[in-house]
N, C-alpha and C positions, 0 to 999 in steps of 0.2 A: 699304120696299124691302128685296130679302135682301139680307145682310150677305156677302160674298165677300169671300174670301181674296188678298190684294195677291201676287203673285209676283216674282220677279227677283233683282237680287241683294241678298243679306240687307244689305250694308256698306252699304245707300243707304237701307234703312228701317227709321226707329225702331219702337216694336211699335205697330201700329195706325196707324200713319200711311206714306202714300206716300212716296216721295221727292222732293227739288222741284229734278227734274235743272234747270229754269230759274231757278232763284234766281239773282237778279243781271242776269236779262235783263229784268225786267218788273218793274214798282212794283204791287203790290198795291191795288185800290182799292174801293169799296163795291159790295154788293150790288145786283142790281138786279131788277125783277121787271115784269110785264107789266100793267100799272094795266090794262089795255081790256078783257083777256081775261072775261067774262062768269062765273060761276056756277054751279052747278044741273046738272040731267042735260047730262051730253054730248050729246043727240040735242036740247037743246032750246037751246043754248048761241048757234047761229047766230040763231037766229028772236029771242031774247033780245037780241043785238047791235045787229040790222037795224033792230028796234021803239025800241032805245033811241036811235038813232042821230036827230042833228038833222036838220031838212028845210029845203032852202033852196026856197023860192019860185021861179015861173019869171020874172019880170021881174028876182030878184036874180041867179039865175043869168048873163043878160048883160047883167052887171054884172061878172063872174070872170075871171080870166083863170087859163090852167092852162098849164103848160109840161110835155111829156109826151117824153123824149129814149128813143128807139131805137123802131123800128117791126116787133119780130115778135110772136110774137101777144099777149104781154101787152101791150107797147105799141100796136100798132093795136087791138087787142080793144078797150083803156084811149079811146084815142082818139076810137075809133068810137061806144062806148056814150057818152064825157062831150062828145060833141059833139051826139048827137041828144037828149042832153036837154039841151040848149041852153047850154053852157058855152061861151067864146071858148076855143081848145084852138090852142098851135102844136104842131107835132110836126119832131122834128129826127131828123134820122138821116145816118150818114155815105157811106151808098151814094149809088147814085145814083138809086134807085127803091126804094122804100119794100118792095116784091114781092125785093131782094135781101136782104133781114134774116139771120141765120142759122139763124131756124127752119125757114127753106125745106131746112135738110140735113139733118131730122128725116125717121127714113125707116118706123121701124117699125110706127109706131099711136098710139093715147092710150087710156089706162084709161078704164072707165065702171061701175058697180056696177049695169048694166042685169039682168042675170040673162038675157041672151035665151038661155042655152044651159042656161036649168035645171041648174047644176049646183053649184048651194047659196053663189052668189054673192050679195051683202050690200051697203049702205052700211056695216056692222059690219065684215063683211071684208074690204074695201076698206082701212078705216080703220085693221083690223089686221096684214095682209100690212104695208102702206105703215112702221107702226111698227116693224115685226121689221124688217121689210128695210133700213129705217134705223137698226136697232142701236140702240132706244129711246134714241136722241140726239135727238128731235124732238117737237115739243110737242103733245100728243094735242089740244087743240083746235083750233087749225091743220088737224091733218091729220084729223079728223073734218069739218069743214067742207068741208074741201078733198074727201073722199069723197060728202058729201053733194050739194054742187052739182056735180058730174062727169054727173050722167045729164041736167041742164038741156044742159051741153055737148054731146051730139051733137044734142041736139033743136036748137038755134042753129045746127049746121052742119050740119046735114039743112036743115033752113030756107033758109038760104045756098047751098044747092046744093053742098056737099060731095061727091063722087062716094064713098062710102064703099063697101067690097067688099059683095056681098049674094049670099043664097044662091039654091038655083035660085027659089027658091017667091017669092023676092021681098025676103024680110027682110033685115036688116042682119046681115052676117058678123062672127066675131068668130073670134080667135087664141088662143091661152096665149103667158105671156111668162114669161122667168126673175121666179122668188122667188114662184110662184104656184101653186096645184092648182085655178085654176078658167080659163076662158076668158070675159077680158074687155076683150080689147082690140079698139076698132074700126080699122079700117084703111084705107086705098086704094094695092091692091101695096105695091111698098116707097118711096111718093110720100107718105105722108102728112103731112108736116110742108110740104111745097109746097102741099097741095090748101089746107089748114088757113088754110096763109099767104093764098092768096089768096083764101077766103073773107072775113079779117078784112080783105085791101086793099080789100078791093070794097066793104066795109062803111066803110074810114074817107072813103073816094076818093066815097063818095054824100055825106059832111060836109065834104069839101072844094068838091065842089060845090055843097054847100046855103050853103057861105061860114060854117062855125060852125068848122070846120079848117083852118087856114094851114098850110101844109107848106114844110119846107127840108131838102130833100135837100143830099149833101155838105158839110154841116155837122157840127164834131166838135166835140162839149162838151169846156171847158179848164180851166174852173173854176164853182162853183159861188158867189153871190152870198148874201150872208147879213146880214141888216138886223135890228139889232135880236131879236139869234137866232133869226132866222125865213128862212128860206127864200123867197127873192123875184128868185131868178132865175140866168141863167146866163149865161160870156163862150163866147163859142162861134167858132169860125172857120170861113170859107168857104176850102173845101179846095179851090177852084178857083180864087182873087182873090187871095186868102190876107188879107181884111179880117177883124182883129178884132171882133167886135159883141157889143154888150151887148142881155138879150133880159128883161125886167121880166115879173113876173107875179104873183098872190098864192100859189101852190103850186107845186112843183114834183114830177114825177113821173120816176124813174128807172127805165128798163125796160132797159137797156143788157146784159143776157145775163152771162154768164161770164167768170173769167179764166183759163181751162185754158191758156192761151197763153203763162204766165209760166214752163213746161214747151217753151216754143220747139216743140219736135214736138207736135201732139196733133191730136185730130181736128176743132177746130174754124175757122173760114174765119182767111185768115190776117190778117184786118183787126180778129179780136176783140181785145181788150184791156178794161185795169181800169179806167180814165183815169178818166172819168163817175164812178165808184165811189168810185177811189181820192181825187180831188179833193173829193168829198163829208167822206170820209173825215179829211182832213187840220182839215177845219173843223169838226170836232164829233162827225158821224153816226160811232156803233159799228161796228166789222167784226167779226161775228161765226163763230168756226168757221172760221177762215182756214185750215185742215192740211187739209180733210174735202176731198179727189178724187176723184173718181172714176174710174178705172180700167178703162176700159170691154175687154170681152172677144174682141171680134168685128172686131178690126183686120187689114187689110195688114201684114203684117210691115215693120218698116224693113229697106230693100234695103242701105244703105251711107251715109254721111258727107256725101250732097251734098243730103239729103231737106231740106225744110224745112217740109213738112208730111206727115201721116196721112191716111189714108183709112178712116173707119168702114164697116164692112161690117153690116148693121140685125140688130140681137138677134134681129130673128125668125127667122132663119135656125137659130137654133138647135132653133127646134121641129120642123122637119122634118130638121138634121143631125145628125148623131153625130159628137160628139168624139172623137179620140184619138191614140198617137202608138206608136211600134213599142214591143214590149216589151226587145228588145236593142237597146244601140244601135250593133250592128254594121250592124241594119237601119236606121239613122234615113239614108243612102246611097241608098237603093235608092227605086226607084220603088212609089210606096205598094200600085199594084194587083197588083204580085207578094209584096206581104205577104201571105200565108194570117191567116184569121180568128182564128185561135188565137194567133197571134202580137201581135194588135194590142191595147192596151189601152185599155180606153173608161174610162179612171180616174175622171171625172164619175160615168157609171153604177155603177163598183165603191164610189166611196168615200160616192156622196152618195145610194142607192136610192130614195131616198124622190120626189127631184126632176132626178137625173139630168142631162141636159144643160139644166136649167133649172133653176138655184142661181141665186140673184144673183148679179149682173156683181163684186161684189166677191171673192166665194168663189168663183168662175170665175175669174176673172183669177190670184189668185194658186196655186189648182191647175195653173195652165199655167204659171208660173213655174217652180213646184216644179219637175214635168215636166222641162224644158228647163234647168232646173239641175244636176238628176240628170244632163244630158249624151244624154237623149234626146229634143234639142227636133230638127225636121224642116227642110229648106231648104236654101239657101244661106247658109254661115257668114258670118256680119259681125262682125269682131273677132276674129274665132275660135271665136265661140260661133251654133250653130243656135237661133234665136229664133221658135220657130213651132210650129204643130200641129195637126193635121188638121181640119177641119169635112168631112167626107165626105156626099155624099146620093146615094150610090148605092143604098143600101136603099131609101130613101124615094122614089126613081125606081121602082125596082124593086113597088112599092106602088102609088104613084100615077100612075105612065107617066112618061114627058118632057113631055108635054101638061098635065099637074095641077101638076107644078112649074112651067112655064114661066107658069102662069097666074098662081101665086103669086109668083113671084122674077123675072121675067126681067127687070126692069131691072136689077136686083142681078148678076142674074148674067152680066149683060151689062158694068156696069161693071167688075167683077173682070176678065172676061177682056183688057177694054181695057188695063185697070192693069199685068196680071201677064202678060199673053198664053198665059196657062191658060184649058183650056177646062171649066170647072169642073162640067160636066155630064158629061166623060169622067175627070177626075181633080179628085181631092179639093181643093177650097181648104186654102190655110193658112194660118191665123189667127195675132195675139201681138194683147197687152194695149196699152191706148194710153191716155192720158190725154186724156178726154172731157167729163166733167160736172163741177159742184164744189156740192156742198152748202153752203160755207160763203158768206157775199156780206154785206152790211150790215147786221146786225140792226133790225127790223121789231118792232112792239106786233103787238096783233092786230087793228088797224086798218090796217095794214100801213105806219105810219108810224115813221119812223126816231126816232134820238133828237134830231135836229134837228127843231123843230114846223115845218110845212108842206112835207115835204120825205119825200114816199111811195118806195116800193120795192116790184115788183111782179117774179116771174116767176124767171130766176135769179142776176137781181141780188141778191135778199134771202134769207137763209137760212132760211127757217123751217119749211120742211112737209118736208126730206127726213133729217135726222138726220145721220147718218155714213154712207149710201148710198144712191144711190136707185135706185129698183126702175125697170125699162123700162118705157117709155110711160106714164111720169109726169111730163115734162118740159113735153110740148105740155098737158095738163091739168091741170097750174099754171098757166101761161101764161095758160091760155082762161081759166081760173077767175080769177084776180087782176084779168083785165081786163075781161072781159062781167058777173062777176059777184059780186065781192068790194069792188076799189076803188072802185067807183059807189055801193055803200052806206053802203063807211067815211069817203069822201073828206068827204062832204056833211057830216057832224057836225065834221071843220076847217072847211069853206066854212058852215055857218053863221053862224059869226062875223063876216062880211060882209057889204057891201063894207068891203075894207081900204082904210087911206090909202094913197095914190097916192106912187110913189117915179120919181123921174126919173138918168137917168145923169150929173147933177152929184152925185149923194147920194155923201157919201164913201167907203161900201162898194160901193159900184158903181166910184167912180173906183181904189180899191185895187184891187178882185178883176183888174179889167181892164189896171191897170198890171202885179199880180203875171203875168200871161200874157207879155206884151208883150216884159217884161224876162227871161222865162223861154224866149222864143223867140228873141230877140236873142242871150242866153249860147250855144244853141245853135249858132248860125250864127257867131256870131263865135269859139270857143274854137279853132278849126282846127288839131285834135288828129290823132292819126295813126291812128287804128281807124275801123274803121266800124262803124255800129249796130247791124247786123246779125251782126258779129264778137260785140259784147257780150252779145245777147241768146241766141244759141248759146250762150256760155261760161256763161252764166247756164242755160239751160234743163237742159243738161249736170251742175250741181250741183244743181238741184233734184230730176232723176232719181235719180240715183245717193243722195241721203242724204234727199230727200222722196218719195221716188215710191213704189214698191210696199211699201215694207219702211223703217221707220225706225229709228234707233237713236241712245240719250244720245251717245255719241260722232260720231256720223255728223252728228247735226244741230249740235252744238258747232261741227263741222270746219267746216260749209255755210255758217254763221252767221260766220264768220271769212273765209272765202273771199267771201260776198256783197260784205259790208262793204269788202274788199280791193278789189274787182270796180266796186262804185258808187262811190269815190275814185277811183279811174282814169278811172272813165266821166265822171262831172264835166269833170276837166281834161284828157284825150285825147279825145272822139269827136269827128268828121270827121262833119259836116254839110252837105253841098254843096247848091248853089240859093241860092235867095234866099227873102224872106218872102212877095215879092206877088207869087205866082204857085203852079200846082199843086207840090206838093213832098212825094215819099212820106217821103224822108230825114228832113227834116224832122216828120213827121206819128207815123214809131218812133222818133224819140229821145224826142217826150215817154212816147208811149208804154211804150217800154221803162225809161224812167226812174221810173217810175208801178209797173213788175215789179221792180224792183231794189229797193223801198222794201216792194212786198209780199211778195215772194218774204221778206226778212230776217221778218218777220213771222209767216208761215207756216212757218216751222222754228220759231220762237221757241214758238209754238201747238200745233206739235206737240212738241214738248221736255216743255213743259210737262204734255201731258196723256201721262200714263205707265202708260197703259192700251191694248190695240187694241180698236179697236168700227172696222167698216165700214171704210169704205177706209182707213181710219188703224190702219195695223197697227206695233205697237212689237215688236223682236224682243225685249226686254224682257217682254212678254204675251203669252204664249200658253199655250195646256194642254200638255199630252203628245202629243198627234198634231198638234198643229201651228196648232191653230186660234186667231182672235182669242177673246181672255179681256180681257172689262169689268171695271171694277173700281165699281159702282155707290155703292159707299159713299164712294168718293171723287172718282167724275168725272160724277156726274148733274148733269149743268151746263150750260149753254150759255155757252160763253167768248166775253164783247164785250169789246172790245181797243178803246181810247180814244187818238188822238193824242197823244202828249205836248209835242211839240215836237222839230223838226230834232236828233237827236243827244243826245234824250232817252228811256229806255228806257219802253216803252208802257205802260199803265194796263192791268190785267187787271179787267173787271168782270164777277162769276158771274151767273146766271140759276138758280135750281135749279128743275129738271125734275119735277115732280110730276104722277103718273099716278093717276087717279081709277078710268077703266074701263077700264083695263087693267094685265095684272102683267107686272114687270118680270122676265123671264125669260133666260139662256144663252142665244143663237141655236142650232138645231140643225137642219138641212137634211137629216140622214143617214135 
C-alpha cells in the first residue's frame, strides 16, 4: 500500500500516527479477518468457492427450514431460488404485498459488464470502476464476484420477462451512469427497480404456490432468536392483530435493505428502518462501517420544516442534463432561462473534464454543497439559505427533440412536475443532495454470513461489495446477485450440516427472545410520556445531518454523541405511545423503530470519529487536499471497522478487518 501523508491538525498527531479523536468512546478489541474468502487469481476465486462449497441432497433439503425477512430483490431473488431447490423457506415482510418492498423505487437501471456497446467494457472494469468508486474501502473479492455474476443477471430477467429498454434493431439498450466512461447499465425508462421487483415476485409467488414458500406479509421482525450461538429463528409481530409469534428455523436470512432513515428526511419509503439489523446486532452479529452514507445527488430540494420525507430524482438524468447554477449570485433570483450562457457555470464540467456531469454521487453531492454554500445555490430560501441547483435539459431537448426525451424520462419528468408544479421540459429542475444509500449494514464473510453462525445477510443490509460509495445502479445488482446467485451456493455449505436438532417455543431462548419483545412493547405503551415519536425521531434525524451527513468533524461529532445520548434518556422515559398492543398500531411500530435509530445513530458518529480520514461519502473536514477533495489515509484506515455489542451502556468493541488488494493498486481517487 503507498504510504500517505496524515493531515489536519498537528496537536492531535503523534509523528506517524493518526489521532484517535474516539478514544474513550470504543473498547479496542481483536483483529478479525474473512476465514471463507478463497485464494489464487481473482478471476478464479468464485468458481474456487462454489466447488469447495458443501452440497445438501434433495431429500435433506426438505428436511430445512430457512427463515428469509424482507421481500425485494435480494430477498425474493433468495426466496425464489431456495424454494425451487426444494428448501421449506417462510418469507416475512412488513408490507402488505411482498410487490411493495423498497426496491420497487429503484428507478435508474443495474450494471452489467455485458459490453453490448463495445466500448472497452470488462468483468475487470466493472470490478474496477466499483472499487475506485467505492474509495477502495471494499473488499476486492466481493466485488470481483459481484462483477462477475452481473451478466448471468440480465439473462435471469430477460428470462423472466423483464421489459428492459432495447434499441431499434432489437437489442438490449444500455445508459452511462455516474463514476463511469463506458455504458452499462440496463434499464426500463426510469421503472426499473419495479419491473426487477416483479420479475423476482413472480418467481417467488410460482414457490409459494408449489407450497415450498409460506409467506407473511405485515409481519415485522422484533427480535432475533439465538440457541446455542446459532441462529434459529425470529419473534416477529403481526402488525395487524398485533400477536407476538415465535417463528423456529435452522438458518436465518436477513434481507431487510437500509437504514438511511436514521436521517429522518432521506429518500427512502418511510416504513424503512434498522430494526431486523439492529436486533441481530445487539446478539452478537458485527455492524460494519456504520458512518459510510450515501448522499445521493439528484434530489427534490427540501421545501420547508413540515417534509418528512425526499423524493429521489434517478441518476440517470444526469446523462442527458447539465448541471449548474448562476455565476453571480445576484442572478441565483431570477428565472434561470433569462440567464445568458456565459453567465451560467457547469462547475461539474469545469472542475471534473474528465467525467463531467457523471462524477460519482459522492463527488456530486458535495460539489453542489460547495456551490450553494458560496451563497449561489438556486430556489426558494428555507432557513435562509437556497439549497438547490440546476439539472437543465434544454440542450439535450434541443438534440434529441421532446420526443427522444420523453421516451427516456417521462415518468420522471412527470413526477417532478407533480411534486414541484415545474414543468421541467420548459424550465430547468432543481436538484440538492439527500440521503439515500448506506454502504455500511452487518458485516458478512464471503459466504455472506454474519459473525453469528446460521444467520446470513444479503443485499443492503450487509456491507460488503460498496466501500465508502456506491457507484449507480449498483444497488439492484447486488440485490439480484446475493439472491439468485451468491446465497444459493454459500447457504448450502452451513445447510450441510443437517438436519439440525429440532428446538420447540418452550426452549429457553425462544421463551427469552420473545419475553424480551413483549416487555419492550409493554414499556412503550405504558410510559405515557409527553412527546411523540415522531418529535424524537426529527430531533434525531436533525443531528445526524448537521454533524453526520455531508461533512463531518472531531468536534461536530463529539457534540452529536452528547446530544443523542441526551435525546435517547428522554426518549426512554417521555415518548407517548397511543393505541394498544392487539391491534394495528403505527405509533407503536416507530417507537421500536426509532428506538433501534437512536442506539445506531450514537454508533455511527462514534465510526465516524473514529475513522479521521475522508474516503466516499465520509468526508472529515479534518482530510482533505488543497482544493478541497476527500484525502484517504491508507496506512492508517485500510480497514473495514466491525463494531461488536458490548452491553446496554457499555462503549462498543471496535474490531479491524485489514483490507488487502491483490489485483488492484490502491490509488488517490481522481475524476478531473
Amino acid at each position: 500500500m503507498p504510504d500517505t501523508t496524515l493531515t489536519g491538525d498537528p496537536s492531535h498527531d503523534a509523528p506517524g500516527e493518526p489521532a484517535d479523536d474516539a478514544a474513550g468512546y470504543y473498547t479496542p478489541g481483536d483483529p478479525i479477518r474473512d476465514t471463507k474468502a478463497p485464494e489464487g487469481p481473482i478471476a478464479d476465486r468464485w468458481q474456487t468457492r462454489k466447488f469447495e462449497a458443501r452440497l445438501v441432497n434433495p431429500s435433506n433439503r426438505r428436511k430445512l427450514d430457512v427463515i428469509i425477512v424482507g421481500t425485494g430483490l435480494a430477498g425474493g431473488a433468495a426466496a425464489a431460488t431456495l424454494g425451487e431447490a426444494g428448501y421449506n423457506v417462510k418469507s416475512f415482510c412488513y408490507q402488505d404485498s411482498p410487490r411493495r418492498a423498497h426496491s420497487i423505487a429503484a428507478q435508474g437501471g443495474i450494471n452489467a459488464a455485458k459490453n453490448y456497446k463495445e466500448d472497452g467494457d470488462s468483468v475487470h472494469r466493472l470490478f474496477y470502476d466499483t472499487v475506485k468508486g467505492g474509495d477502495y474501502r471494499s473488499r476486492e473479492s466481493n466485488v470481483y464476484r459481484l462483477a462477475e455474476v452481473s451478466t448471468n443477471i440480465i439473462d435471469q430477467c430477460v428470462a423472466q420477462g423483464v421489459p428492459f429498454a432495447r434499441e431499434y434493431g432489437g437489442l438490449l439498450d444500455n445508459r452511462s451512469f455516474g463514476g463511469v466512461q463506458v455504458s452499462r447499465t440496463f434499464y426500463a425508462r426510469g421503472q426499473t427497480g419495479q419491473q426487477l421487483l416483479i420479475g423476482a415476485y413472480q418467481a417467488m409467488e410460482r414457490q409459494v404456490a408449489a407450497g415450498t414458500v409460506e409467506q407473511f406479509t405485515r409481519h415485522e421482525m422484533l427480535e432475533l432468536i439465538v440457541v446455542d450461538g446459532k441462529a434459529r429463528g425470529i419473534v416477529a409481530r403481526d402488525m395487524v392483530t398485533g400477536e407476538i409469534q415465535t417463528h423456529l428455523a435452522d438458518v436465518v436470512v436477513l434481507a431487510s435493505g437500509g437504514y438511511g432513515n436514521v436521517f429522518f428526511l432521506s429518500t427512502n419509503a418511510m416504513g424503512s428502518n434498522v430494526t431486523a439489523s439492529w436486533r441481530a446486532h445487539r446478539k452478537g452479529a458485527y455492524m460494519a462501517n456504520p458512518c459510510y452514507t450515501q448522499i445521493h445527488p439528484t434530489c427534490i430540494p427540501v421545501t420547508g420544516s413540515h417534509q418528512s420525507k425526499l423524493t429521489l430524482m434517478s441518476e440517470s438524468l444526469r446523462n442527458d442534463g447539465r448541471i449548474w447554477v448562476p455565476k453571480k449570485q445576484a442572478d441565483c433570483e431570477k428565472d434561470p432561462r433569462d440567464i445568458p450562457e456565459e453567465d451560467r457555470d457547469y462547475y461539474l464540467e469545469r472542475i471534473y473534464p474528465s467525467f463531467g456531469n457523471l462524477v460519482p454521487r459522492d463527488i456530486a453531492s458535495r460539489a453542489a454543497k460547495n456551490v450553494c454554500d458560496e451563497g449561489r445555490g438556486v430556489g426558494p430560501a428555507v432557513e435562509g439559505v437556497r439549497r438547490g441547483v440546476y439539472l437543465d435539459f434544454s440542450a439535450a431537448i434541443e438534440r434529441l427533440g421532446r420526443d427522444g426525451i420523453e421516451e427516456k424520462y417521462d415518468n420522471l419528468f412527470d413526477m417532478y412536475a407533480r411534486i414541484t408544479g415545474e414543468n421541467p421540459y420548459e424550465v430547468p429542475m432543481r436538484i440538492y443532495p439527500a440521503v439515500h444509500y448506506v454502504m455500511g449494514g452487518l458485516w458478512v464473510d464471503y459466504d455472506l454470513q454474519s459473525s453469528i453462525p446460521g444467520l446470513f445477510v444479503t443485499g443492503e443490509a450487509n456491507f460488503s461489495d460498496h466501500g465508502a460509495n456506491r457507484l449507480g445502479a449498483s444497488a439492484l445488482m447486488q440485490g439480484l446477485a446475493d439472491g439468485y446467485f451468491v446465497l444459493p451456493h454459500t447457504i448450502r455449505d452451513y445447510l450441510a450440516d443437517g438436519p439440525f436438532e429440532k428446538i420447540d417455543e418452550s426452549h429457553p431462548a425462544v421463551v427469552e427472545a420473545r419475553a424480551a419483545v413483549e416487555d419492550r412493547v409493554a414499556h412503550f405503551l405504558n410510559t405515557k410520556g409527553t412527546r411523540s415519536v415522531d418529535s424524537y425521531h426529527r430531533e434525531l434525524g436533525n443531528i445526524m445531518w448537521e454533524y453526520c451527513g455531508m461533512e463531518r468533524t472531531e468536534d461536530g461529532l463529539k457534540k452529536a454523541i452528547d446530544l443523542i445520548r441526551t435525546l435517547k434518556d428522554d426518549f426512554w422515559r417521555n415518548v407517548k405511545v397511543l393505541g394498544t398492543a392487539d391491534s394495528l398500531n403505527q405509533s407503536l411500530e416507530k417507537a421500536g423503530r426509532v428506538a433501534d435509530f437512536l442506539e445506531l445513530g450514537e454508533l455511527m458518529c462514534i465510526d465516524a470519529l473514529n475513522r479521521r480520514e475522508s474516503c466516499g461519502g465520509h468526508f472529515r473536514g479534518e482530510s482533505q487536499t488543497d482544493d478541497g477533495e476527500a484525502l484517504r489515509h491508507d496506512d492508517h484506515f485500510a480497514y473495514v471497522a466491525a463494531w461488536e455489542f458490548a452491553g446496554d451502556g457499555e462503549p462498543p468493541v471496535l474490531h479491524k478487518e485489514d483490507l488487502v488488494y491483490t489485483a488492484i493498486e490502491m490509488k488517490q481517487r481522481s475524476y478531473k
